[in-house]
C-alpha positions as CSV (number, residue, x, y, z in Angstrom):
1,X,0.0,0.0,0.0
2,X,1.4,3.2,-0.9
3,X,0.9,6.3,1.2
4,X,-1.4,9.2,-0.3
5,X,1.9,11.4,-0.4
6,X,4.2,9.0,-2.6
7,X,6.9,8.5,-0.5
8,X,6.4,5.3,1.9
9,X,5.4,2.3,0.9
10,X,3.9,-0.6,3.3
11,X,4.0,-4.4,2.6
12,X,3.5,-7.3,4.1
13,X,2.7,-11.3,3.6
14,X,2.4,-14.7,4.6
15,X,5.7,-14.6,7.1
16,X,4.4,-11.8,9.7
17,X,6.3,-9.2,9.1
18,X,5.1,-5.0,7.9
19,X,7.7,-3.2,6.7
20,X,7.6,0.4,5.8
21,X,10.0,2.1,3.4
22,X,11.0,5.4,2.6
23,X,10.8,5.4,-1.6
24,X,12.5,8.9,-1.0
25,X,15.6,7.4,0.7
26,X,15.1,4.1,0.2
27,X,15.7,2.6,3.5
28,X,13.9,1.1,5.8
29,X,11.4,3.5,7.9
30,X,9.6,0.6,10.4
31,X,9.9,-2.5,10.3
32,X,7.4,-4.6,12.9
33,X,7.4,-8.9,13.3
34,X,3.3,-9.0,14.0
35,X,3.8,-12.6,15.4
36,X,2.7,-15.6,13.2
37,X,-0.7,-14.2,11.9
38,X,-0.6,-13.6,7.8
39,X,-1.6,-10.8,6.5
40,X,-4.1,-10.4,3.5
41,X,-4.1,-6.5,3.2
42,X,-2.6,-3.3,4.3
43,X,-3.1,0.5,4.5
44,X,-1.1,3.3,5.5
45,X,-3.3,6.3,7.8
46,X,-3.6,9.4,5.6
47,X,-1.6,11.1,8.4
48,X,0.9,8.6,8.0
49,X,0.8,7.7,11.7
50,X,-1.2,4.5,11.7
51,X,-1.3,1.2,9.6
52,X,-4.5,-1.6,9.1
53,X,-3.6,-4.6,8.8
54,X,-6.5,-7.9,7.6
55,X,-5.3,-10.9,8.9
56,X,-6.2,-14.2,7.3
57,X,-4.5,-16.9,9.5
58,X,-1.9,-18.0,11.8
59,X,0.6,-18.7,9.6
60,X,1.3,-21.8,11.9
61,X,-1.8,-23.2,11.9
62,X,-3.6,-22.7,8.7
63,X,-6.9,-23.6,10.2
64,X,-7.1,-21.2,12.7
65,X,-8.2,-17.8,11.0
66,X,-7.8,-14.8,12.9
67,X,-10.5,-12.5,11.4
68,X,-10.0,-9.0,12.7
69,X,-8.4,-5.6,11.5
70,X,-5.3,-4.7,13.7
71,X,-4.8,-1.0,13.7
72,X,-0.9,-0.3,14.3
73,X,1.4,3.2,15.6
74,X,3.9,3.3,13.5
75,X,6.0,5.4,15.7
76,X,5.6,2.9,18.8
77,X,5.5,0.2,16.2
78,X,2.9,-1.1,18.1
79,X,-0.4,-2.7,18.2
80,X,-2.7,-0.5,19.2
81,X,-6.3,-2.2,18.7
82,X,-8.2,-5.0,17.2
83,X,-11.0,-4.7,15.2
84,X,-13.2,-7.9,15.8
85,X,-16.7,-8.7,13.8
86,X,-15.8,-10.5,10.7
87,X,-17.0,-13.8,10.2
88,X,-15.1,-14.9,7.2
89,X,-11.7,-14.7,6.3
90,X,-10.9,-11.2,5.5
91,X,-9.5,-10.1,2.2
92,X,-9.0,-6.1,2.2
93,X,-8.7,-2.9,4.4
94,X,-8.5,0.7,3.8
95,X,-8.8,3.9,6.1
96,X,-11.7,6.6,5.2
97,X,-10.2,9.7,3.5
98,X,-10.1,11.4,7.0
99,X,-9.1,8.5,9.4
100,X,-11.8,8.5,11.5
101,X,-13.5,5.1,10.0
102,X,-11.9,1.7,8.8
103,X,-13.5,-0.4,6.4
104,X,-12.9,-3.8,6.0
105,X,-13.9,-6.7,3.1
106,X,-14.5,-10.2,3.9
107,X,-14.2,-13.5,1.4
108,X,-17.9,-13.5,1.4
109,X,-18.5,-10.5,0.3
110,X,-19.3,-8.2,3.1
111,X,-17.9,-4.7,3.9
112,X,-17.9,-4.3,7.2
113,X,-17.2,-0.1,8.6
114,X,-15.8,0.3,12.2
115,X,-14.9,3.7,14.2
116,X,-11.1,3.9,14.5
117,X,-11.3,5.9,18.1
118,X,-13.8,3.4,19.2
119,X,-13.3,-0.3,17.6
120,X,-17.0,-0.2,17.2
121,X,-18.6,-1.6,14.2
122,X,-21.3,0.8,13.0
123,X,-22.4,-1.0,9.5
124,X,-21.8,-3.5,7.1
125,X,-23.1,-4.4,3.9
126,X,-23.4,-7.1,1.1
127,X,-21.0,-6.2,-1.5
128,X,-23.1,-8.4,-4.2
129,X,-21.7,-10.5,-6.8
């Protein structure tokens, strides 16, 4: 996921591990282990502060899905909350325009929308076909 300004750039995968680079210097700027759980999607805040991660699974025991949005500092490099509700594996995430909400998809379909401040889910919605 690249940040709204151009200049960091935020991956992850299947081994646990978010890095962030710099594209301007490029060198590491965080780099955080988030234990075994694998990681589907990512987004960087639009102040550059936080990232969202969607977990699919412990990347030890396939079977055992994890299922929520993990909101992260990256100055503390930190978790900082989880987002629980899902009830399928999810598949994307992505801050609102002004950071206040997070949105996340799920495998079957559903969008589910949760206050950041908060961790409460206030809607969610069939995506369709």
């Amino acid at each position: 996921s690249f940040h709204r300004d151009g200049n960091k750039l935020a991956t992850s995968g299947g081994e646990g591990l978010i890095r962030v680079v710099d594209l301007s210097s490029e060198s590491d700027y965080r780099q955080m282990s988030v234990q075994a759980t694998a990681i589907a999607d990512i987004d960087i805040s639009s102040n550059g502060t936080l990232l969202a991660t969607a977990a699919t699974e412990d990347v030890f025991n396939r079977n055992d899905v994890d299922r929520c949005v993990r909101l992260w500092s990256l100055s503390e490099k930190r978790e900082l909350r989880r987002l629980r509700g899902p009830t399928d594996w999810l598949t994307c995430v992505a801050f609102s325009p002004d950071d206040k909400q997070v949105v996340a998809g799920t495998r079957a379909r559903y969008v589910e929308a949760y206050e950041r401040i908060t961790g409460l889910r206030f809607d969610d919605w069939f995506g369709g076909a």
